[in-house]
C-alpha positions as CSV (number, residue, x, y, z in Angstrom):
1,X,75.5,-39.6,-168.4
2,X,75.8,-36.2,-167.1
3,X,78.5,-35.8,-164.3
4,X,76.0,-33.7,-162.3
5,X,73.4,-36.9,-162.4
6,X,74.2,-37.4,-158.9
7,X,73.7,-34.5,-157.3
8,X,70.3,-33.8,-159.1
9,X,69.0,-37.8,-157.9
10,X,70.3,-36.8,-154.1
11,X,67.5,-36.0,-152.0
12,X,68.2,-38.0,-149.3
13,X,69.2,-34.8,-146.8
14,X,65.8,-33.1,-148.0
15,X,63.6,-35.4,-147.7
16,X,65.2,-35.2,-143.7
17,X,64.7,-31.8,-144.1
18,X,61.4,-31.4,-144.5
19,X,60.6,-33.5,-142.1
20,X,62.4,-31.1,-139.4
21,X,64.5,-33.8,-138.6
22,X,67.9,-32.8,-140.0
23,X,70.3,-32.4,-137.1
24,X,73.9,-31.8,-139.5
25,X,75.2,-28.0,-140.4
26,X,73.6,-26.1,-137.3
27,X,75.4,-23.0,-137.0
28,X,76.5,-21.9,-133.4
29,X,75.6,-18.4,-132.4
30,X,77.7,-18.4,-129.5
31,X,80.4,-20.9,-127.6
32,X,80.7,-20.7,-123.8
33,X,81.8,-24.5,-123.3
34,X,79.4,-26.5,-122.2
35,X,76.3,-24.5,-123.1
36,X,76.6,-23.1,-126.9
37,X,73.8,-20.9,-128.2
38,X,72.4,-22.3,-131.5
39,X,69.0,-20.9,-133.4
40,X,68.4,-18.0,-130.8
41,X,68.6,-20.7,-127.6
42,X,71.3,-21.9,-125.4
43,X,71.7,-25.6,-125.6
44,X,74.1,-28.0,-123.3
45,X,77.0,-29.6,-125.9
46,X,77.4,-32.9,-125.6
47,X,78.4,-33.6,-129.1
48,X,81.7,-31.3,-128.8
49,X,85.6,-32.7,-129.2
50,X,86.7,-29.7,-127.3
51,X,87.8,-32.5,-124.4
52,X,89.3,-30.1,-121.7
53,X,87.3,-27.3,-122.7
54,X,89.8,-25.1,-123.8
55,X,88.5,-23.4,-126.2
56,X,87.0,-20.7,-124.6
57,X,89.8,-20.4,-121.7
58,X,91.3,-17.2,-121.6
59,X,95.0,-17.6,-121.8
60,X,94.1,-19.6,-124.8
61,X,92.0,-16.8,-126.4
62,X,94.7,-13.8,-125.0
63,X,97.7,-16.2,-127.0
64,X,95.8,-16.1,-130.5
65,X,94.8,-12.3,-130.2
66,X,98.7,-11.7,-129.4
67,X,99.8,-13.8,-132.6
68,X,97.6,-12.2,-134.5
69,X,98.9,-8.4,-133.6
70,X,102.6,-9.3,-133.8
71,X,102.9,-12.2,-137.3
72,X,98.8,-11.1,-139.0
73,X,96.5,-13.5,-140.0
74,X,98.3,-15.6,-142.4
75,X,101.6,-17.2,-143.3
76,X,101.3,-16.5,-146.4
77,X,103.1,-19.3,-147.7
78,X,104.1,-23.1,-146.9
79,X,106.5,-24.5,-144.5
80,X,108.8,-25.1,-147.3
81,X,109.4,-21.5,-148.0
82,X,108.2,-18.4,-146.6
83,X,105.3,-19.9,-144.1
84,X,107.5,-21.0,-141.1
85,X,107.2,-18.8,-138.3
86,X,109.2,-19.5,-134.6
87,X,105.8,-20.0,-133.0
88,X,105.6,-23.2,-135.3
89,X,109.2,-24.4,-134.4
90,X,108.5,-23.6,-130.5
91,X,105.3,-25.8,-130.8
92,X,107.1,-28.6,-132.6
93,X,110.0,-29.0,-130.0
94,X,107.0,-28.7,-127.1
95,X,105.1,-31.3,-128.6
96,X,108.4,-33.7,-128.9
97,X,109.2,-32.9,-125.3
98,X,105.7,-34.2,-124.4
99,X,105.7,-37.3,-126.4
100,X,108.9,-38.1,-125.3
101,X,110.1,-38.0,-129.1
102,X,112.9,-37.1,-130.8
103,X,110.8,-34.2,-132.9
104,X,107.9,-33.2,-134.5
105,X,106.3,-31.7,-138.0
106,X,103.0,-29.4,-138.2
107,X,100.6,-29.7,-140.8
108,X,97.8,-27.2,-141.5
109,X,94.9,-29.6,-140.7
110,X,94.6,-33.1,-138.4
111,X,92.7,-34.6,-141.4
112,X,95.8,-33.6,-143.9
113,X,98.1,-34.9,-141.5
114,X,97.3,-38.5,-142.7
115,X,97.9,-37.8,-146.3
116,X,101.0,-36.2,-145.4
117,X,102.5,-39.2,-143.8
118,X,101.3,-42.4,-145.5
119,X,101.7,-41.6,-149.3
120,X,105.0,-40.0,-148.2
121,X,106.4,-43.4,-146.4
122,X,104.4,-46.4,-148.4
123,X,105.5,-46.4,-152.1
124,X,105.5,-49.0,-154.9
125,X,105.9,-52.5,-153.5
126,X,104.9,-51.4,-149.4
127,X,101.8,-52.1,-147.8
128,X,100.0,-50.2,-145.3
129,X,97.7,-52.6,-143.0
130,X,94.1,-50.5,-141.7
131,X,92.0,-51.0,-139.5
132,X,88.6,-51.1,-141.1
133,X,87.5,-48.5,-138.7
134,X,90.0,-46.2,-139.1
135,X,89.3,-42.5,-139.6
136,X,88.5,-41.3,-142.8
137,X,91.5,-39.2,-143.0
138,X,93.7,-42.4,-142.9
139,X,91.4,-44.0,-145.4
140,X,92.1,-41.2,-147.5
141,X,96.3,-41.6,-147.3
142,X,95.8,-45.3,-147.8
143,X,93.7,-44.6,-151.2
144,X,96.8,-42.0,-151.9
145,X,99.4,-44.9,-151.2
146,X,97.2,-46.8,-153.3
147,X,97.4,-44.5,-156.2
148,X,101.1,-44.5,-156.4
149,X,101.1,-48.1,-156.4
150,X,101.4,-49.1,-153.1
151,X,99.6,-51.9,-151.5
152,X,96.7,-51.9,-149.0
153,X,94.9,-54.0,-147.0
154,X,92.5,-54.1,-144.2
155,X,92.0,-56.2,-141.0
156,X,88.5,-56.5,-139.1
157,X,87.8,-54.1,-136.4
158,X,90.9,-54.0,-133.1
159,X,91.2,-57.8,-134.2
160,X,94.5,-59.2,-133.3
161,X,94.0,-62.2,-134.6
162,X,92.9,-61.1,-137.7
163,X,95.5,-58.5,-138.1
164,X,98.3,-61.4,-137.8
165,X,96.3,-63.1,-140.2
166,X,96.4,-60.2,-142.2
167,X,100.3,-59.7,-142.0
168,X,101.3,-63.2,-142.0
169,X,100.2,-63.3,-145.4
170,X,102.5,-60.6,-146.9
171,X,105.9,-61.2,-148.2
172,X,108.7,-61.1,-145.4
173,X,111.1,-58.7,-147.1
174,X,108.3,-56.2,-148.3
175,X,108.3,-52.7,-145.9
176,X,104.9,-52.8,-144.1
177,X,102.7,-49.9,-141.8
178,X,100.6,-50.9,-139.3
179,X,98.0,-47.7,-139.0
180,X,95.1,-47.9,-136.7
181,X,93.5,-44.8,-134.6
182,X,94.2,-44.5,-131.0
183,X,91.1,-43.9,-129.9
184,X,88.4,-45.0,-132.4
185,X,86.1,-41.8,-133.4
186,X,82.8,-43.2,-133.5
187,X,82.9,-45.9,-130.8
188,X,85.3,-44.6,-128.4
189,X,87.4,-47.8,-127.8
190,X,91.0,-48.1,-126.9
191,X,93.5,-50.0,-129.8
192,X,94.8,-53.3,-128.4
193,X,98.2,-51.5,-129.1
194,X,100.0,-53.8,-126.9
195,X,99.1,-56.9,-129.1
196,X,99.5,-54.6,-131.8
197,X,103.2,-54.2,-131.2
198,X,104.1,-57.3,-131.1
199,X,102.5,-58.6,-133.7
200,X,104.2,-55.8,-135.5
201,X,107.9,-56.3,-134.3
202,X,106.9,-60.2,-135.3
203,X,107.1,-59.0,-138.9
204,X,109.0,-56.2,-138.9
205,X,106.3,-53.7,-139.9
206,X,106.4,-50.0,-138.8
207,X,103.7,-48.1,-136.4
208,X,101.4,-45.2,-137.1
209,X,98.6,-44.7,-134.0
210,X,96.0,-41.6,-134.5
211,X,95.7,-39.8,-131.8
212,X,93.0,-37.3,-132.1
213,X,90.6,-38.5,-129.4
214,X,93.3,-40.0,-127.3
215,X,95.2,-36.4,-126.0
216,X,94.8,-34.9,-123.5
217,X,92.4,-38.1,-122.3
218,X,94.3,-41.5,-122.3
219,X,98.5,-41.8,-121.2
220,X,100.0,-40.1,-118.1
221,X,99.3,-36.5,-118.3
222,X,96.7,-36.7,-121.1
223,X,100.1,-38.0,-123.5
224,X,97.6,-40.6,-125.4
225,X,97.6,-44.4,-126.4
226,X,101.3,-45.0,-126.5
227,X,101.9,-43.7,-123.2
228,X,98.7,-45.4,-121.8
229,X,100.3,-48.9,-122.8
230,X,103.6,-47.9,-121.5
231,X,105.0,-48.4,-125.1
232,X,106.4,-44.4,-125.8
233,X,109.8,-46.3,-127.3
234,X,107.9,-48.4,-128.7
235,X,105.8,-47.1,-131.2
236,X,107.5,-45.2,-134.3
237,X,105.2,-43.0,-135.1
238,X,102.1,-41.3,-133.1
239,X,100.4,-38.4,-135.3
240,X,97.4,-35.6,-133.8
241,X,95.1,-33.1,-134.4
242,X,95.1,-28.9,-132.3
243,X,90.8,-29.3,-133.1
244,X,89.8,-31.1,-130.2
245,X,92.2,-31.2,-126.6
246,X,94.2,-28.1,-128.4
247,X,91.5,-26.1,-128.7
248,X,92.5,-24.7,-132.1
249,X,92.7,-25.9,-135.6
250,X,96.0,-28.5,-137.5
251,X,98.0,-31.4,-137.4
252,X,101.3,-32.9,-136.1
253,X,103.1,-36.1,-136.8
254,X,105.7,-37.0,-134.0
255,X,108.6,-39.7,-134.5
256,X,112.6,-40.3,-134.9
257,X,114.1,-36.9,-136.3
258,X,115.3,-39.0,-139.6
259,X,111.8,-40.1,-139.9
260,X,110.3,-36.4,-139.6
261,X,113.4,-34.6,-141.9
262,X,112.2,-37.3,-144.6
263,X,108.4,-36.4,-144.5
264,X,108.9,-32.5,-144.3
265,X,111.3,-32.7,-147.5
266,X,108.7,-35.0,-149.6
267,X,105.7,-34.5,-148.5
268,X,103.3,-32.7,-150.7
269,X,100.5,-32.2,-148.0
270,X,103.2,-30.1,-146.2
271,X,105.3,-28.5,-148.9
272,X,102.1,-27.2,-151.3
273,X,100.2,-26.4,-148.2
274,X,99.8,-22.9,-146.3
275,X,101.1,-23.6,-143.3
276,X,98.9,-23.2,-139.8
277,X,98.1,-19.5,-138.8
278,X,99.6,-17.7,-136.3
279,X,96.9,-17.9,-134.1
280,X,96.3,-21.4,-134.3
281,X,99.5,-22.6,-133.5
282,X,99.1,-19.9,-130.5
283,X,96.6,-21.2,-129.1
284,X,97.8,-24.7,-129.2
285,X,101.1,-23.5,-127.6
286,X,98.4,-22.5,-124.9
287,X,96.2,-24.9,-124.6
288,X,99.3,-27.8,-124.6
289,X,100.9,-25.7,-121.5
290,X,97.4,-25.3,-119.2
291,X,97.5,-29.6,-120.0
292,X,101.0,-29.8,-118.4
293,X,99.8,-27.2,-115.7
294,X,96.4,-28.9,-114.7
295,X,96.3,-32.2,-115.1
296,X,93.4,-32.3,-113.2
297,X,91.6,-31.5,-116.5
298,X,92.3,-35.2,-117.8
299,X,90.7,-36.7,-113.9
300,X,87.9,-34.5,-114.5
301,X,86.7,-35.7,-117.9
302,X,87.3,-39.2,-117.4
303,X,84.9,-38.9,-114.6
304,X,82.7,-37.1,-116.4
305,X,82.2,-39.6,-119.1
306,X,82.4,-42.2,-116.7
307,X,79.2,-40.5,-114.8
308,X,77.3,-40.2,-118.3
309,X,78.3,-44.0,-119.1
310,X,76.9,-45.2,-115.4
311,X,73.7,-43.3,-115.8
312,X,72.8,-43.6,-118.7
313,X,73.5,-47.8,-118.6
314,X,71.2,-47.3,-115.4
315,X,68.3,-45.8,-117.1
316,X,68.1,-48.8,-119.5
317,X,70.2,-47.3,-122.6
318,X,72.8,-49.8,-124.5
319,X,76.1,-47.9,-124.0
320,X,79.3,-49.0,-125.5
321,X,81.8,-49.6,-122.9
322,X,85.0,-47.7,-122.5
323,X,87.0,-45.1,-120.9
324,X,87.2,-42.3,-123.2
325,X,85.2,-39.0,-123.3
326,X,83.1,-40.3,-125.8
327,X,79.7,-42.3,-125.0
328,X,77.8,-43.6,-127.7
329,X,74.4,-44.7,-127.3
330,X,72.3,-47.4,-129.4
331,X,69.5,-46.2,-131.3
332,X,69.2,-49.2,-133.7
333,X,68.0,-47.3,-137.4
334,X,68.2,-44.3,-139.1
335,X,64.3,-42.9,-138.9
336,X,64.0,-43.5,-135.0
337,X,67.8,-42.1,-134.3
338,X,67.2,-38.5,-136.4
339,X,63.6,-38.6,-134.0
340,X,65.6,-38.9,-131.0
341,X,68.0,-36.4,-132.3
342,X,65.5,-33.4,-132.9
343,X,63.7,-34.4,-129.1
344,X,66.8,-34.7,-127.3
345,X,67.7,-31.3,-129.4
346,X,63.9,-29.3,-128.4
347,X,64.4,-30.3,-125.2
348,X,67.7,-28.6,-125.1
349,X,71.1,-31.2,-125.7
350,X,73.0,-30.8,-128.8
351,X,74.4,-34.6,-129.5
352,X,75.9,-36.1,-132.7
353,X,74.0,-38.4,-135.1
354,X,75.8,-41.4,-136.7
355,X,73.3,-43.3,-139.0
356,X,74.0,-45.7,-142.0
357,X,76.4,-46.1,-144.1
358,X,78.5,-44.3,-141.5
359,X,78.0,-47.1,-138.9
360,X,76.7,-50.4,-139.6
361,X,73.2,-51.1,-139.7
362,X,71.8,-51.8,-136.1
363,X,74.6,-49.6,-134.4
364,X,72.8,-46.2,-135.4
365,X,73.9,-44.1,-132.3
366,X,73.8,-40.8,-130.3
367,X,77.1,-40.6,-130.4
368,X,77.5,-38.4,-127.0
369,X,80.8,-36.6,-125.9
370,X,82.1,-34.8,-123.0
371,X,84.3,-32.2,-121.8
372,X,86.2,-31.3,-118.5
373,X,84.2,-28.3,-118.4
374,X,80.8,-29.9,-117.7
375,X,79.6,-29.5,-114.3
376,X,77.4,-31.6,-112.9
377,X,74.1,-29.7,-113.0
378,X,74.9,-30.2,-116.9
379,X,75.1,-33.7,-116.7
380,X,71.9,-34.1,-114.2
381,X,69.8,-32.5,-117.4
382,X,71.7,-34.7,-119.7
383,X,70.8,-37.7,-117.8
384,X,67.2,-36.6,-117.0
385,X,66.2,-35.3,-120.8
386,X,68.2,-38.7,-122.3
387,X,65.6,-40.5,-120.0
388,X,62.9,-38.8,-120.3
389,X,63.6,-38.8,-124.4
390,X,64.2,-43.1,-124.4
391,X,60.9,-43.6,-123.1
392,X,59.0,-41.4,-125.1
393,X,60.4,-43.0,-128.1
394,X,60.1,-46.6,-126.3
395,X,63.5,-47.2,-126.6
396,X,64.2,-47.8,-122.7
């Protein structure tokens, strides 16, 4: 058979397509916050990870122009040799300040992070434990582990029980991970990290917690899941992404300075990688010090997405429950959730999508999101075209 096979029998995106249904790879024209212009029209965005809506601020913007006139555009180089720059060592002993740990390692992308870590820590004979929801970059570090002989295993969905099951079963002297996201991408819950930890000091198995939707919107001060539980000395091990509270573009890993020396000497994702541009790490360094400075930003987005949750329960919609920025709301199959998509979209909301295999079948969602940025006219036409949009479909 042809390696190409595939590619030639996949016609599942243009059969969507010609339908003018197909809501993925819509170019932005323009990015104010809130209301983004896309195919000649401004939209509202409430599909966006930029949480505190700092991606457009101006001391954010001002920080990467600056980087770029005084280092370029690039590095030029990894970390390992010629790509370290002081901005990246001034962002890595900010972030460890923040966390409260003892320091901190960059990588060029959130999703790289992952593979950076795992393969790096769980070799032949350790296991790494996953949550079967996890984010796809961790899958992808736990296949990595995998490949070098590692073991892994999974455990059904923030189930503690079922995670103790999981562990119980492994032998007592083998090193073991425990890796589950902070806050879940697609569904927006909270890990039960508290249970978590114990279960994981009950077999002396090692913490990794993703916090790429938990910044800057779970903890004291927007410092994520660890601090939210009250567990900061607790957990070894807490690593992040600069694309979504940061408002720019990498990763960082955040533990005991032994822990963080190892990684940066053996990791591959780190020592054959460019490292992050001067401007991105810029604008982090930005973006992390208006989070210190206005911690407001974190009050207003919870209530934001608390105000979206409320109404859109109220109009008849079946909402996951949480207390993150991100709402997701039940569609229930594929055909009916890419209709909803391209009416809430005409009617002028940008949302995100998520139909099978990516969710299981029956949890097809609008997968909703918010920012600190919103005001609440935004979230009035939100509510009203969402309504509006359920019953024309018969969905509420």
């Amino acid at each position: 058979m042809d390696l190409f096979t595939k590619c030639y029998d996949f016609t599942r995106a243009d059969e969507i397509k010609a339908l003018g249904l197909y809501p993925y790879f819509r170019p932005i024209e323009e990015n104010e916050g809130p209301v983004v212009q896309i195919e000649g029209r401004k939209v509202i965005m409430a599909g966006s990870n930029n949480y505190l809506g700092l991606t457009a601020h101006p001391k954010v913007k001002e920080a990467a122009i600056k980087a770029v006139e005084k280092y370029g555009t690039g590095c030029s180089g990894s970390r390992y040799l010629t790509g370290t720059l002081d901005l990246h060592i001034e962002l890595e002993d900010k972030l460890a300040k923040f966390f409260n740990k003892e320091a901190v390692l960059l990588f060029s992308t959130g999703y790289q992070t992952a593979q950076g870590i795992i393969p790096t820590l769980v070799q032949r004979g350790d296991y790494v434990i996953s949550d079967k929801d996890n984010h796809a970059c961790i899958i992808a570090g736990n296949l990595m582990a995998k490949g070098a002989t590692a073991e892994f295993v999974r455990y059904k969905h923030n189930d503690m029980e079922d995670l103790e099951r999981v562990v119980a079963k492994l032998p007592d002297d083998a090193a073991k991970l425990i890796v589950s996201d902070g806050v879940f991408s697609t569904g927006g819950e909270i890990v039960d990290l508290d249970h978590l930890n114990k279960i994981a000091k009950k077999y002396k198995a090692r913490i990794l917690i993703d916090d790429a939707h938990s910044v800057g919107v779970i903890g004291k001060g927007g410092r994520g899941t660890a601090s939210e539980f009250n567990l900061e000395n607790e957990i070894d091990m807490t690593m992040g992404t600069f694309s979504k509270t940061f408002a720019s573009l990498g990763g960082f890993v955040a533990g005991e300075s032994k822990v963080i020396n190892y990684i940066k000497h053996h990791s591959p994702a780190l020592i054959f990688s460019a490292s992050p541009t001067p401007a991105a790490v810029a604008a982090a360094i930005a973006a992390l010090e208006i989070l210190q400075s206005e911690p407001e930003r974190v009050t207003r987005l919870i209530r934001n997405a608390e105000k979206m949750r409320t109404g859109l329960k109220k109009a008849g919609f079946t909402v996951l429950d949480g207390r993150t920025a991100i709402v997701p709301v039940i569609v229930g199959n594929d055909e009916l959730a890419f209709k909803m998509w391209k009416m809430l979209f005409d009617s002028g909301v940008f949302v995100n999508v998520f139909i099978s295999p990516g969710v299981p079948q029956g949890r097809q969602m609008m997968r909703t999101s918010y920012m600190a940025s919103h005001e609440d006219s935004h979230l009035d036409e939100i509510l009203e075209i969402f309504t509006d949009t359920g019953k024309k479909i018969g969905l509420i």
